[in-house]
N, C-alpha and C positions, 0 to 999 in steps of 0.2 A: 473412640473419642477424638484421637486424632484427626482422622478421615472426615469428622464433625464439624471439625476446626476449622480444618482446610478449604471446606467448603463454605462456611460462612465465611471467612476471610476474601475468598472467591468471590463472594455475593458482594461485599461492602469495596471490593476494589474497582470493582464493575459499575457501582451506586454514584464512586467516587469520578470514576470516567464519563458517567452517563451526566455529571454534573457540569465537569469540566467541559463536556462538549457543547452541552446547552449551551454554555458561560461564552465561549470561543466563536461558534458559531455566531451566537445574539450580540456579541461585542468586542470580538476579535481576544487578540492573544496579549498583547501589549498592558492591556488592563487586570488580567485575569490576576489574581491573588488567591493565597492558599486559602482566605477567612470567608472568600466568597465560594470559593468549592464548597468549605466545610458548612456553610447557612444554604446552600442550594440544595448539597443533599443531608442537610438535618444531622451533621454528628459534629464533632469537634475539632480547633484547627489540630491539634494535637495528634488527631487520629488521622488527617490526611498526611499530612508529616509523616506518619510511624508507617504508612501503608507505603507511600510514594518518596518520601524525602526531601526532593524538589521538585521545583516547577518543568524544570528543564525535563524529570523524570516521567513526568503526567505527559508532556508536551512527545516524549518519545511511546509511550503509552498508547495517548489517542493514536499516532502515527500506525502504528503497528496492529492497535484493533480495527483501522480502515484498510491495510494492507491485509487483513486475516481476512474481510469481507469482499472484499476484492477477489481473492484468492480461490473462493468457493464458486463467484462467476465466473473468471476466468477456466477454471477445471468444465465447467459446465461447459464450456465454448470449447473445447481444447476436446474435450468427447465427443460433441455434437459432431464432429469435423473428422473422425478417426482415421479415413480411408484418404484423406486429404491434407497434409501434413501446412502445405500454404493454403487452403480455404481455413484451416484450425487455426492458424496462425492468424491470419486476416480478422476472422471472429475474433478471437479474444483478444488482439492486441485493440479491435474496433470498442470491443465494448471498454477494455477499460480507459480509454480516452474519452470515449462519450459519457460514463458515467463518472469520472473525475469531473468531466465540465459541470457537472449536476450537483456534484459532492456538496454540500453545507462545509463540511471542514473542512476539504481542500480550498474552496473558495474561499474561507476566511484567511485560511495559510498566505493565498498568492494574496489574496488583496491588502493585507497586513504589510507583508514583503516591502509592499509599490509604497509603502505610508514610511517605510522603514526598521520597520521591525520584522526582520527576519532570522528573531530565533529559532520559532518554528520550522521556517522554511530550513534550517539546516538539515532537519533531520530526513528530510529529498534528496538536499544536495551532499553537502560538505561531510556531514554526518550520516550519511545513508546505507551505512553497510549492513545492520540490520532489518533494511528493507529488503536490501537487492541480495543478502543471505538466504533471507525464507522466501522471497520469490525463485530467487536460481535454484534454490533445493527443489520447490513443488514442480518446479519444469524440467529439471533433470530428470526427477522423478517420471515423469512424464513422460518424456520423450525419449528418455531410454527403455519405457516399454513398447512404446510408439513409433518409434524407430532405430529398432535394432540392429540394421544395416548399414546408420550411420557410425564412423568411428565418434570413440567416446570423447574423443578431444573434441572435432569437428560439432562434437554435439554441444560441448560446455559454451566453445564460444558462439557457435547460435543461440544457445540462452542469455546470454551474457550480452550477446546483442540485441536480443530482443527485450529484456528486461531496462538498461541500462536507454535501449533508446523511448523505450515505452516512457520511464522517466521525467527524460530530455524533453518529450514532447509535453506529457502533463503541465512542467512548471514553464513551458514555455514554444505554446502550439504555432504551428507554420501554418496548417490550414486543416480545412475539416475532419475531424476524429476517422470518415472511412477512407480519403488520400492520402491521410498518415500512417493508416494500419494496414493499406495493400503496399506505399513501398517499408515498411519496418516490416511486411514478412516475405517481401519480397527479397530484402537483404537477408533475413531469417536462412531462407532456403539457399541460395546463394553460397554463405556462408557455412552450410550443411551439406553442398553438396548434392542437396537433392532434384531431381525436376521437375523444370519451372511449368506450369501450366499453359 
């Protein structure tokens, strides 16, 4: 019954996000209210509340379910590349720049931001350690089966670099997603230790 539970809770918090994104995307973050979550996906403000709490909570939510999605392309890229530690690196830091430019929610984040609301945007910058947590885990992850001849320190802060600059460039790009992603793994390797091609 538990297990029941859990799982419809699961379903209705996911309802609640799917709404909240609509809502953000279609009219940014600034306007968003709890009463329009709860009419967009058909339950109560009572229940977005009890599920989320606050806004600020939905707002690290969406953040963190575009960071899980991200997450599964980047591994993809990060495979594809295996014999190639900077061709892997290249990939996945390319694509997730170029799919950030594409983002519906990242694009309402920055463009919100420029308007002056930037609560959202915190949870990138000021606020981001639950970002750049579950990213530096999946890449430690990573790269310490991927190269195991790096030391483990050398390895963290290649993550750490490569994460933290992957970042930097999303909320705020210097020039095209694949000039940014050959030198971000170019420092990557660098920083690792390993060599350069």
């Amino acid at each position: 019954m538990t297990e029941y539970r859990e799982s419809v809770r699961s379903l209705l918090k996911e309802r609640l996000l799917d709404a909240a994104y609509e809502l953000v995307t279609g009219n940014g973050w600034a306007g968003l209210r709890m009463a329009h979550i709860a009419t967009t996906a058909g339950v109560s403000r009572q229940t977005v509340y009890t599920e989320y709490g606050t806004k600020d909570a939905i707002g690290q939510a969406l953040v963190m379910r575009e960071v899980e999605r991200f997450l599964t392309g980047i591994a993809q890229h990060l495979d594809a590349h295996r014999d190639d530690p900077q061709d892997a690196f290249e990939a996945a830091v390319g694509y997730t720049l170029a799919a950030a430019a594409e983002n519906p929610l990242l694009k309402s984040i920055l463009t919100s931001s420029r308007g002056g609301d930037d609560d959202l945007l915190a949870h990138l910058t000021t606020r981001s350690e639950p970002l750049i947590d579950t990213a530096s885990a999946m890449l430690e992850a990573h790269t310490g089966e991927a190269w195991p001849q790096v030391a483990a320190a050398d390895r963290a802060l290649a993550v750490e670099t490569a994460v933290r600059l992957s970042v930097s460039h999303i909320v705020q790009p210097v020039g095209p997603p694949e000039v940014s992603a050959a030198r971000i793994a170019l420092a990557v390797i660098r920083v690792a230790r390993l060599p350069e091609r």
